[in-house]
N, CA, C and O atoms as a CHARMM CRD file, in Angstrom:
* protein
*
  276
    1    1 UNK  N    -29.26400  38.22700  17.32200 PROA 1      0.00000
    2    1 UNK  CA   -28.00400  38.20300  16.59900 PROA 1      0.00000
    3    1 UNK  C    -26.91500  37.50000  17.41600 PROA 1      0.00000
    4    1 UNK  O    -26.24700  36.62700  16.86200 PROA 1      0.00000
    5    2 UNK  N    -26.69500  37.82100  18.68600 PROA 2      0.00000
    6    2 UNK  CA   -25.79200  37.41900  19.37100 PROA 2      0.00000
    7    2 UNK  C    -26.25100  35.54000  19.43700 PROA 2      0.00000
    8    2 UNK  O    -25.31400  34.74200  19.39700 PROA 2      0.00000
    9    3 UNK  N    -27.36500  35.12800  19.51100 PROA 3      0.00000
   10    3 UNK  CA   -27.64900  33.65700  19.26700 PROA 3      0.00000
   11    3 UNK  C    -27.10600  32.96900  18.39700 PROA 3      0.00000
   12    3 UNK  O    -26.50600  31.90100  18.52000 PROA 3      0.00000
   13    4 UNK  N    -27.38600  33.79700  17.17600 PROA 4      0.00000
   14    4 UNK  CA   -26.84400  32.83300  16.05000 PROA 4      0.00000
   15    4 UNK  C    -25.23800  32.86600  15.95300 PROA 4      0.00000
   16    4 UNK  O    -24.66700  31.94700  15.36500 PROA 4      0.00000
   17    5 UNK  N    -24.55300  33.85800  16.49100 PROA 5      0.00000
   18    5 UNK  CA   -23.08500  33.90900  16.49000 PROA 5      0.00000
   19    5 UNK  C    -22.78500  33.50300  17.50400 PROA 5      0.00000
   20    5 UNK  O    -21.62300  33.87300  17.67200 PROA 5      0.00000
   21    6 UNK  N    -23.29300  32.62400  18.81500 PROA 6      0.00000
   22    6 UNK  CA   -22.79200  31.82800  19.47400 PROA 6      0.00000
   23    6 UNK  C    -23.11700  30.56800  19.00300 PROA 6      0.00000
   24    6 UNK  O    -22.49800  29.69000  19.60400 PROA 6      0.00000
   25    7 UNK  N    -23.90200  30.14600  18.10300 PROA 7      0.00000
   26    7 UNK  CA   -24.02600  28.97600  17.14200 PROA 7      0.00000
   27    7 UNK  C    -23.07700  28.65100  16.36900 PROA 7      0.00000
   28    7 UNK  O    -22.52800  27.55800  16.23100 PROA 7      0.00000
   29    8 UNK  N    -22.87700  29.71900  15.81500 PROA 8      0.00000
   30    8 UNK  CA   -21.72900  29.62300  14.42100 PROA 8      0.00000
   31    8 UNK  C    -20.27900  29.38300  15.55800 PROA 8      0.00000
   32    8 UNK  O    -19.62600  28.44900  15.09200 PROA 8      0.00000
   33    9 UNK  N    -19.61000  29.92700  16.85800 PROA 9      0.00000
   34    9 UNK  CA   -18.65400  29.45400  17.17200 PROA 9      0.00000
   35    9 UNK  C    -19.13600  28.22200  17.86500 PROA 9      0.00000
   36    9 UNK  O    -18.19600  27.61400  18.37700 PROA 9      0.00000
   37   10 UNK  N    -20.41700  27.60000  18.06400 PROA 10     0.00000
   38   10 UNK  CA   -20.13200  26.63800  18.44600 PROA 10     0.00000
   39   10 UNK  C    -19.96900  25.54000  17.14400 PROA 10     0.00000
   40   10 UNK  O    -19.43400  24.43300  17.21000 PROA 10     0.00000
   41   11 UNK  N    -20.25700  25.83400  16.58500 PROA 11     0.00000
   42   11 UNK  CA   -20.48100  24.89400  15.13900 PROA 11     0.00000
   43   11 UNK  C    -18.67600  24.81000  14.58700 PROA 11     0.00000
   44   11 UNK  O    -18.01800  23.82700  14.24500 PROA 11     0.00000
   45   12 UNK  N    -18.26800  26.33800  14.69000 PROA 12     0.00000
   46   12 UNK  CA   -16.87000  25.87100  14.45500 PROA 12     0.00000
   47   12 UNK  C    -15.83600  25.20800  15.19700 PROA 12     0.00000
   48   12 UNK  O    -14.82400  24.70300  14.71200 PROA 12     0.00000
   49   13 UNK  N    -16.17100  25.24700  16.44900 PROA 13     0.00000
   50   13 UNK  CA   -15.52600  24.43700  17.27000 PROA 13     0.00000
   51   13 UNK  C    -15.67600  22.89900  17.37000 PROA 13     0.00000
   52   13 UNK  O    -14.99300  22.14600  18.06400 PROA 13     0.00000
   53   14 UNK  N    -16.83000  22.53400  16.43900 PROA 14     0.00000
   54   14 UNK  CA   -17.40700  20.91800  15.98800 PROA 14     0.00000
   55   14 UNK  C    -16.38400  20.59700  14.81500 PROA 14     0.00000
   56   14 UNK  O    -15.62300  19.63100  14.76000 PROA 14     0.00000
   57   15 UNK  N    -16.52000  21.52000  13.98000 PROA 15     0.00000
   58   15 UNK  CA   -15.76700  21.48700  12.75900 PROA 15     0.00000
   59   15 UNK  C    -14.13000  21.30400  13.11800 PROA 15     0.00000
   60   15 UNK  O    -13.45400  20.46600  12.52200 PROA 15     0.00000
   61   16 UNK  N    -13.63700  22.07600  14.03500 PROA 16     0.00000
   62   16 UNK  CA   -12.04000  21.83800  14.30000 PROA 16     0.00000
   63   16 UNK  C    -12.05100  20.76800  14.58700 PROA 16     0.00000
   64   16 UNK  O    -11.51900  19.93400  13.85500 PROA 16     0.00000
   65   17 UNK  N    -12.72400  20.38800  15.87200 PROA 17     0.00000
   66   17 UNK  CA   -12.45400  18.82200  16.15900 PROA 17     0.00000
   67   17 UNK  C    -12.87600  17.39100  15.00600 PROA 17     0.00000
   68   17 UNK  O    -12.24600  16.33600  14.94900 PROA 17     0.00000
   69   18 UNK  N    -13.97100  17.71900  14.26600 PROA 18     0.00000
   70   18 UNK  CA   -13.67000  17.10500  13.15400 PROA 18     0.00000
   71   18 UNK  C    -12.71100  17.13000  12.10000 PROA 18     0.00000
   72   18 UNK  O    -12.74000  16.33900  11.15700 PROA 18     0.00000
   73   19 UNK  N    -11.91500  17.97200  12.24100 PROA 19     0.00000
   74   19 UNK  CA   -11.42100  18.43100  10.79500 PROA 19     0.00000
   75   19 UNK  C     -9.58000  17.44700  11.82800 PROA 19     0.00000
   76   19 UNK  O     -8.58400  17.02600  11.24000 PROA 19     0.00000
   77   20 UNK  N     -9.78500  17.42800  13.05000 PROA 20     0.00000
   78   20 UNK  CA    -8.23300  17.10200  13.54500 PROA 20     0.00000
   79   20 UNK  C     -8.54900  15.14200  13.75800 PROA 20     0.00000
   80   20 UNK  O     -7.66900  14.28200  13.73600 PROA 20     0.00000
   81   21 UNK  N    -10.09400  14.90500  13.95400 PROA 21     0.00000
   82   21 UNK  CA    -9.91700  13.35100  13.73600 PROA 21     0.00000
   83   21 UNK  C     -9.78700  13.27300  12.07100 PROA 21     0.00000
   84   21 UNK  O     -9.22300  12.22600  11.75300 PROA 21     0.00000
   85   22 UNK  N    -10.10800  13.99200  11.07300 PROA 22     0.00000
   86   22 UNK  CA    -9.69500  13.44400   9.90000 PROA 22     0.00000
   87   22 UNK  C     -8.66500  13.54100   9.76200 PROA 22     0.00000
   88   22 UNK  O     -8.39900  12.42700   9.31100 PROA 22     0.00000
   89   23 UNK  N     -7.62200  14.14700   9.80800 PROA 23     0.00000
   90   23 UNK  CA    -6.53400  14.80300  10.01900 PROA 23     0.00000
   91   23 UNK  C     -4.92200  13.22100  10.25800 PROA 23     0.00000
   92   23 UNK  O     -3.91700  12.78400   9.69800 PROA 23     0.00000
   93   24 UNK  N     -6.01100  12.97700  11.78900 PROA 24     0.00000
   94   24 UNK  CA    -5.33000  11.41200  12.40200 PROA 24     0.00000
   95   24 UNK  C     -5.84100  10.27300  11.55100 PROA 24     0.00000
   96   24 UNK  O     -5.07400   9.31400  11.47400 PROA 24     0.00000
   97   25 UNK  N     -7.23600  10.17000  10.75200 PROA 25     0.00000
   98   25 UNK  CA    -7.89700   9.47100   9.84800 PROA 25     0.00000
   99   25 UNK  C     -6.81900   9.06500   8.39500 PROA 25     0.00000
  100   25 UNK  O     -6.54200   7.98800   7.86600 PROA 25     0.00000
  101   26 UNK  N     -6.55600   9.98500   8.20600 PROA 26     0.00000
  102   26 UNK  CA    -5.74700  10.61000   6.71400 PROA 26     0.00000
  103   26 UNK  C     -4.42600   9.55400   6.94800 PROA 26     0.00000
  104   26 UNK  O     -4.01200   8.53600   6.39400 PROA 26     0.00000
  105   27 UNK  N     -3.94100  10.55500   8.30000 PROA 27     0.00000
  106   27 UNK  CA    -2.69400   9.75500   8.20000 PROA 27     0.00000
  107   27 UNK  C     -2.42500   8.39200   8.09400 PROA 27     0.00000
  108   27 UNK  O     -1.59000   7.83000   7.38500 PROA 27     0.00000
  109   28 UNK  N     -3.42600   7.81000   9.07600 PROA 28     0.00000
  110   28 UNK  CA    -3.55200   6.39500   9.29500 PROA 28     0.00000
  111   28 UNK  C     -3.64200   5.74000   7.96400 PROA 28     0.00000
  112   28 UNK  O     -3.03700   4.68100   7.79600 PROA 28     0.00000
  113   29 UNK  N     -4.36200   6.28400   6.97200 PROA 29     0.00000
  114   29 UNK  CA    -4.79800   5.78600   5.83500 PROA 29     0.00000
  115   29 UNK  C     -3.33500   5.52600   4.59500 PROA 29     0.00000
  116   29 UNK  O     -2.89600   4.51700   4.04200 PROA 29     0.00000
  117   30 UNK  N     -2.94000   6.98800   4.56000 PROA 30     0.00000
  118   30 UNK  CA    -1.52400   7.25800   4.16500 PROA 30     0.00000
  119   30 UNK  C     -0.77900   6.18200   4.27900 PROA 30     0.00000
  120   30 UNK  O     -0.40300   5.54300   3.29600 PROA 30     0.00000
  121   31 UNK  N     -0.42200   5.79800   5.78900 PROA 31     0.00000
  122   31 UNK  CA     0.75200   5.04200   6.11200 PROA 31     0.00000
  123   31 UNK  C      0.62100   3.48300   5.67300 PROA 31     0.00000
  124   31 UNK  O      1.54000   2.66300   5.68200 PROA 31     0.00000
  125   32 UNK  N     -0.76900   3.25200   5.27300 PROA 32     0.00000
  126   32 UNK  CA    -1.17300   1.85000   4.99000 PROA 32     0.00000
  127   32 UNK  C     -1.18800   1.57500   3.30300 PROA 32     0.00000
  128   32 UNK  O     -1.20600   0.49200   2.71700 PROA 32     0.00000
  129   33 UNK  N     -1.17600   2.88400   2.77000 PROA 33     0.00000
  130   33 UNK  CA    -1.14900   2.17100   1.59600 PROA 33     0.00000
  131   33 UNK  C      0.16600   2.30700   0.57200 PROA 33     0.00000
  132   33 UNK  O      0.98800   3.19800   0.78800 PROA 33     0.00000
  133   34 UNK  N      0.31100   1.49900  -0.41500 PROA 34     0.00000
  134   34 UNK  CA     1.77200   1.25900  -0.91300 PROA 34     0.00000
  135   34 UNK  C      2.14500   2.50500  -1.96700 PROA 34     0.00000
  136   34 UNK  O      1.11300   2.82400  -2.55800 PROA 34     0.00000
  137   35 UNK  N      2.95700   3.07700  -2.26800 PROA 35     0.00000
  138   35 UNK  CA     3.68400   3.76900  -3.41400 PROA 35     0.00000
  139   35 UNK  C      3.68200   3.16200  -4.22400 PROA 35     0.00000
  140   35 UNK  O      3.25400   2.01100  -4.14400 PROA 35     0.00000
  141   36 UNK  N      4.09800   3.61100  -5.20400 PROA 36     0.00000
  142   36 UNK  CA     4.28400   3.38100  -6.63600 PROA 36     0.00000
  143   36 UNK  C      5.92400   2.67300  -6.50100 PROA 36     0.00000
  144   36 UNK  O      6.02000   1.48700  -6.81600 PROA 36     0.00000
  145   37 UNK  N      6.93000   3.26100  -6.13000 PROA 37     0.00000
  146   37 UNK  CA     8.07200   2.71700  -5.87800 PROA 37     0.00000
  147   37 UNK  C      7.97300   0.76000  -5.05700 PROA 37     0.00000
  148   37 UNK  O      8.48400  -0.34700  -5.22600 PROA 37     0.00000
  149   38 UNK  N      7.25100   1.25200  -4.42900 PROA 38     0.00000
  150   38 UNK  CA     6.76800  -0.07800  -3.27500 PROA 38     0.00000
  151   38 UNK  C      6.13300  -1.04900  -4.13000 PROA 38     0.00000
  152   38 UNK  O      6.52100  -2.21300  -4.23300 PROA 38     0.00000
  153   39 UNK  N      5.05400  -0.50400  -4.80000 PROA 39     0.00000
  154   39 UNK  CA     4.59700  -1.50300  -6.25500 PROA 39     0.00000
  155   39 UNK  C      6.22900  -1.72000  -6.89300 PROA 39     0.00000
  156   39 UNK  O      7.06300  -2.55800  -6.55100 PROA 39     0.00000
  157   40 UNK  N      6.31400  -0.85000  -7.73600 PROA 40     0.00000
  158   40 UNK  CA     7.24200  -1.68000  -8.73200 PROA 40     0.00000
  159   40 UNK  C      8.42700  -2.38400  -8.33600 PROA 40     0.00000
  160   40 UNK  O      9.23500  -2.86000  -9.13300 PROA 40     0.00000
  161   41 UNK  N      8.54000  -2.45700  -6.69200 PROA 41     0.00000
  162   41 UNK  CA    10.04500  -2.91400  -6.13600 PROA 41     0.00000
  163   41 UNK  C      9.39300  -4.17700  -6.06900 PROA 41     0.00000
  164   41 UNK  O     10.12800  -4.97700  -6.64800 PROA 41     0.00000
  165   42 UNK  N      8.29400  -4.79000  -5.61400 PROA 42     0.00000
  166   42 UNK  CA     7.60600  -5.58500  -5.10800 PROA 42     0.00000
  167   42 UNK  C      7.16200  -6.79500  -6.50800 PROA 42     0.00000
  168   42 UNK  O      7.18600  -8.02600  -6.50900 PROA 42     0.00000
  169   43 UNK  N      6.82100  -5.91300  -7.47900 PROA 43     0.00000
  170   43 UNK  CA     6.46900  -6.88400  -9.32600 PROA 43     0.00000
  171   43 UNK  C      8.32200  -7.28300  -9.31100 PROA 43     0.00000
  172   43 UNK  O      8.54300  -8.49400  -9.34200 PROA 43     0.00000
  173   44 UNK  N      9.64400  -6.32100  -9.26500 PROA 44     0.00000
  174   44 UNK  CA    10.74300  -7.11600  -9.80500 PROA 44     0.00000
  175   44 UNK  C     11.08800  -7.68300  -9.13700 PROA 44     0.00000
  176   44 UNK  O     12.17000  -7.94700  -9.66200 PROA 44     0.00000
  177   45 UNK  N     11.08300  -8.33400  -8.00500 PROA 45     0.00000
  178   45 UNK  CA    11.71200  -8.92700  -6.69000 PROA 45     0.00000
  179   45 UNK  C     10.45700 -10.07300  -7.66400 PROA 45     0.00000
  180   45 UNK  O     10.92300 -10.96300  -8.37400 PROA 45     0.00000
  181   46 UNK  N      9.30400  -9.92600  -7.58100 PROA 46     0.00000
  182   46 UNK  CA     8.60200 -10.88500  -7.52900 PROA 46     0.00000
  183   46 UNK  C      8.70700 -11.86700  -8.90100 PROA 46     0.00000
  184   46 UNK  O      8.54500 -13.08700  -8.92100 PROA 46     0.00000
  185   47 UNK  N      9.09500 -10.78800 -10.29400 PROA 47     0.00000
  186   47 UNK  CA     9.65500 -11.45600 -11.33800 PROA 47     0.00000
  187   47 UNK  C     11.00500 -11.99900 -11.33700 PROA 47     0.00000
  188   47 UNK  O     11.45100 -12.84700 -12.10900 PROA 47     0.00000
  189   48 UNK  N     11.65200 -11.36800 -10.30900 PROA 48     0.00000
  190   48 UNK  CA    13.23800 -12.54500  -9.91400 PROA 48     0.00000
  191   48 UNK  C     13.08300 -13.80600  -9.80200 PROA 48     0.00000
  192   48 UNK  O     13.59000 -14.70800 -10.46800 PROA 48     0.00000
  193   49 UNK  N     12.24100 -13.85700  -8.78600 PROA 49     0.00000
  194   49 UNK  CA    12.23300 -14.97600  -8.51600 PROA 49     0.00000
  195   49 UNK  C     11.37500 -16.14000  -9.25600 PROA 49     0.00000
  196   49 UNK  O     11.58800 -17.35200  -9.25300 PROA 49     0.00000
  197   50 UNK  N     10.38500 -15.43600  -9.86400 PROA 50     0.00000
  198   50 UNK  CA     9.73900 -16.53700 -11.09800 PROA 50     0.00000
  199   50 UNK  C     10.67300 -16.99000 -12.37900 PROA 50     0.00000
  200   50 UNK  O     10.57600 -18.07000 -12.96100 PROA 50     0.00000
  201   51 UNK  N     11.59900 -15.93400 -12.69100 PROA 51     0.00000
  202   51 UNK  CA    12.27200 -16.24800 -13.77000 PROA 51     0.00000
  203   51 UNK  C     13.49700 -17.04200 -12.77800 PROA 51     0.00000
  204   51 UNK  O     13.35200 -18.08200 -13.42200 PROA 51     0.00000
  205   52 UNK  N     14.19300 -17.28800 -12.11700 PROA 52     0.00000
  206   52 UNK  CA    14.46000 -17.93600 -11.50600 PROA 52     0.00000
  207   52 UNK  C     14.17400 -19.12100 -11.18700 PROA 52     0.00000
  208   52 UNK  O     15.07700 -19.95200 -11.09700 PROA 52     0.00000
  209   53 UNK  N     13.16000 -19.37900 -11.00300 PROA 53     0.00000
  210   53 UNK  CA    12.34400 -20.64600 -10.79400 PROA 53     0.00000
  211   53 UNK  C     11.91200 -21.24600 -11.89100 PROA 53     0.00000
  212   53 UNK  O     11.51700 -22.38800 -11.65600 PROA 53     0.00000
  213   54 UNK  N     11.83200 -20.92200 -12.99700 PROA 54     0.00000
  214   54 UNK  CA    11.45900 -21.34300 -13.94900 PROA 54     0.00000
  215   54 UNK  C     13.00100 -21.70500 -14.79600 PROA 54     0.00000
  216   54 UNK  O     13.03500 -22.69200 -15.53000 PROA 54     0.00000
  217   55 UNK  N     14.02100 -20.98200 -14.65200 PROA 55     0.00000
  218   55 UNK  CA    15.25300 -21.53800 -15.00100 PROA 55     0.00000
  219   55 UNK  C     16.38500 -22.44300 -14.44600 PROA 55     0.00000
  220   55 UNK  O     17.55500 -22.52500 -14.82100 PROA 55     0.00000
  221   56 UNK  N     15.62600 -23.20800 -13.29400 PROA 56     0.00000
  222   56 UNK  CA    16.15700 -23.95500 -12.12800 PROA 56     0.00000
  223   56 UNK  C     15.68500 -25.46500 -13.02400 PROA 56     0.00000
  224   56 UNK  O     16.37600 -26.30100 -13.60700 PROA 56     0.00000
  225   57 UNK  N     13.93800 -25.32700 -12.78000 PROA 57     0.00000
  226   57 UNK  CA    12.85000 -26.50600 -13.30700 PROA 57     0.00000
  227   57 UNK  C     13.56300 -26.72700 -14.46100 PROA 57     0.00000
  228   57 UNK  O     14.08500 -27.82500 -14.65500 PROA 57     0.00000
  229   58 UNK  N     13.68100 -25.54600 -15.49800 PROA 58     0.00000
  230   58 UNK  CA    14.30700 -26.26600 -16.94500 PROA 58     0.00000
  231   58 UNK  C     15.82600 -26.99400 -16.83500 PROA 58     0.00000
  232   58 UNK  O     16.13900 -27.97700 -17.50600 PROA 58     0.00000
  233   59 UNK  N     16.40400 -26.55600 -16.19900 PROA 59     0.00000
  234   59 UNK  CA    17.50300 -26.77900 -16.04400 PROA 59     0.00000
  235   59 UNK  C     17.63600 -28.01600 -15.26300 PROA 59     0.00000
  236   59 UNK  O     18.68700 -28.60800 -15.50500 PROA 59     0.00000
  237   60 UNK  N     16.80400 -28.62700 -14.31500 PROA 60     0.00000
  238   60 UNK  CA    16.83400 -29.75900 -13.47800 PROA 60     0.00000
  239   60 UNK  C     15.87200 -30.91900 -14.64900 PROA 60     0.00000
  240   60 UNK  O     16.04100 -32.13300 -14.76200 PROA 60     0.00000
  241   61 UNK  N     15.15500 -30.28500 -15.18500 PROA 61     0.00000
  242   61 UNK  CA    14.34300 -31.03000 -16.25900 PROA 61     0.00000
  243   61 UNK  C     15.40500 -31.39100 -17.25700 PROA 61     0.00000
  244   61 UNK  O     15.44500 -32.60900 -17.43000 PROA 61     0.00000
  245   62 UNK  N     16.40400 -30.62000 -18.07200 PROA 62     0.00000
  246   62 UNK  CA    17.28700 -31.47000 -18.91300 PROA 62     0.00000
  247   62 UNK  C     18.40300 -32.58300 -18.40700 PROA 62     0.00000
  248   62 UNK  O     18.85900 -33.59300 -18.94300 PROA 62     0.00000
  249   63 UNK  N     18.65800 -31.88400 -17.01500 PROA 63     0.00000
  250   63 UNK  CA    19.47900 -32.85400 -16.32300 PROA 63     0.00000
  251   63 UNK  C     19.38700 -34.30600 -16.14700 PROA 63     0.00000
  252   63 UNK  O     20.20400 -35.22400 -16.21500 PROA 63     0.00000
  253   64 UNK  N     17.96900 -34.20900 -15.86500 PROA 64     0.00000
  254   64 UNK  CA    17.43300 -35.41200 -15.50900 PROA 64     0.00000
  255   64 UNK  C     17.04800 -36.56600 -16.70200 PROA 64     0.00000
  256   64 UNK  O     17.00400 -37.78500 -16.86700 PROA 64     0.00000
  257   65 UNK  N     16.68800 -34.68900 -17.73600 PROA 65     0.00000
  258   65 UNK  CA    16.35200 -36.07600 -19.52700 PROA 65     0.00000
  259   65 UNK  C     17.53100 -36.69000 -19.57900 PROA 65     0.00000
  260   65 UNK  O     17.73200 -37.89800 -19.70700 PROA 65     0.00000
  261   66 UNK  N     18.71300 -35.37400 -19.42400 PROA 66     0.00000
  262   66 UNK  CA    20.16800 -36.07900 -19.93700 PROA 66     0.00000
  263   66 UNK  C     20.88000 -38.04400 -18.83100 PROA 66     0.00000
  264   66 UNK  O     21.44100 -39.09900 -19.12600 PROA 66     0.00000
  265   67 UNK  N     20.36800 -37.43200 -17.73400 PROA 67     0.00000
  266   67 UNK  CA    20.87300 -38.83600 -17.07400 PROA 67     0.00000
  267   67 UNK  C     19.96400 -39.47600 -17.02000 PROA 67     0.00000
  268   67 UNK  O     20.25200 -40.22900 -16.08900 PROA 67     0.00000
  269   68 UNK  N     18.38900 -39.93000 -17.57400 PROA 68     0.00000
  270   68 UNK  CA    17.74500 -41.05700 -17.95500 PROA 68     0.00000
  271   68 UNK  C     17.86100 -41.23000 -19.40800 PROA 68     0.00000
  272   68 UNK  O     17.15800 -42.21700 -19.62700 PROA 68     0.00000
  273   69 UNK  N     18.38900 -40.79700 -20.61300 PROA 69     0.00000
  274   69 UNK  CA    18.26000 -41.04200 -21.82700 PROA 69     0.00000
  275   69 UNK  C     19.84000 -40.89700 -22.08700 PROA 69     0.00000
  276   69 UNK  O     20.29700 -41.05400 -23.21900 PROA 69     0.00000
């Protein structure tokens, strides 16, 4: 009896130290991936500037019809 219950604390003492590298695992993982806020800040910044760019081109495109025609 006393065997197998120096098994079982050694087994849990495997388990803590696994359970504290997942622990540092997790976090690492956490800090790398984006929010939802971080997404959608990231699509309107990114649609600024397309609609932007696309109202520059039109706008340099009539300019240019207007002073060759």
């Amino acid at each position: 009896m006393e065997k197998r219950v120096s098994k079982l604390e050694a087994d849990i003492d495997d388990i803590k130290t696994n359970m504290a590298l997942m622990k540092t695992d997790i976090a690492a993982i956490k800090s790398n991936y984006a929010t939802k806020s971080d997404l959608h800040q990231a699509i309107n910044q990114q649609t600024k500037w397309i609609v932007a760019g696309i109202m520059s081109t039109a706008g340099l495109t009539l300019a240019l019809a207007r002073w060759l025609f």
